[in-house]
N, C-alpha and C positions, 0 to 999 in steps of 0.2 A: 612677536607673538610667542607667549609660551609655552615648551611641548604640555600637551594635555595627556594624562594618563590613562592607557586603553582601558576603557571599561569592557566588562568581560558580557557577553550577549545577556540579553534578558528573559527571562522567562518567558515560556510561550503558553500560560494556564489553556489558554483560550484554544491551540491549536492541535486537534486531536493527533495529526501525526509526528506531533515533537515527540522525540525519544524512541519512536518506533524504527525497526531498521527495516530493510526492505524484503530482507527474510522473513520477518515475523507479517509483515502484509501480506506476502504472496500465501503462506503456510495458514492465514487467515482464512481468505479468499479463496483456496482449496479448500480447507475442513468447512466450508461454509456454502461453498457453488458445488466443488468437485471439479475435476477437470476439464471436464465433458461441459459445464456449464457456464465454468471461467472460459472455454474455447467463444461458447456461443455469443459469449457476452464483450470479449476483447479479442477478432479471431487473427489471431498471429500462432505462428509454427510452433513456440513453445508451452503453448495451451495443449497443439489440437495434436500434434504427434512428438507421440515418446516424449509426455511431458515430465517433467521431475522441477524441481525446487531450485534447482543445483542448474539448468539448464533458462529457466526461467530469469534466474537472479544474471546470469553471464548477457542474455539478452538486452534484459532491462537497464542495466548500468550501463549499457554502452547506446542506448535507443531512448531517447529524452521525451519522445510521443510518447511512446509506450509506457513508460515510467508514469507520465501524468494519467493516462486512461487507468493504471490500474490503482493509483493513488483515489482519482474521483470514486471508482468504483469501490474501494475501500470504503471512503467517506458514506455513498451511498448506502454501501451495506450497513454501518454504525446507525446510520438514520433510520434503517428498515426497521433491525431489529429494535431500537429503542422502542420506535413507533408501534409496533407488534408486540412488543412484552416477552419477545422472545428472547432467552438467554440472559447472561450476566453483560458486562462491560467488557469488549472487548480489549 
């Protein structure tokens, strides 16, 4: 068999969080809940006290639940506001 050449990933048009990092989600999800409402909505310690970006992201990368709830919640909100006419394209 002959080695095949790595083909490089393919495009992901379809998948809204291709290229986003995990900072630009959480800093979404704040300017969009706050933090008081991102608590309510996913409630872990780096929501609900002495939240910051910087403290969120330390969590998140190392906690693989967490990471996914605030992913779906992402996506949810994408679907809100399209559905609402609220806002640009995040």
């Amino acid at each position: 068999m002959a080695d095949q050449p790595i083909q490089p990933p393919s495009p992901q048009p379809r998948n809204p969080l291709h290229g986003l990092t995990l900072e630009a989600i959480v800093t979404a999800l704040q300017a969009h809940y706050g933090w008081a409402g991102l608590g309510e909505r996913i409630p872990v310690r780096c929501f609900t006290t002495d939240p910051s970006v910087a403290s969120s992201l330390k969590f998140l990368r190392k906690t693989p639940w967490a990471r996914e709830k605030v992913e779906s919640l992402y996506l949810f909100m994408l679907r809100d506001v399209r559905r609402s006419g609220r806002g640009g394209a995040m």
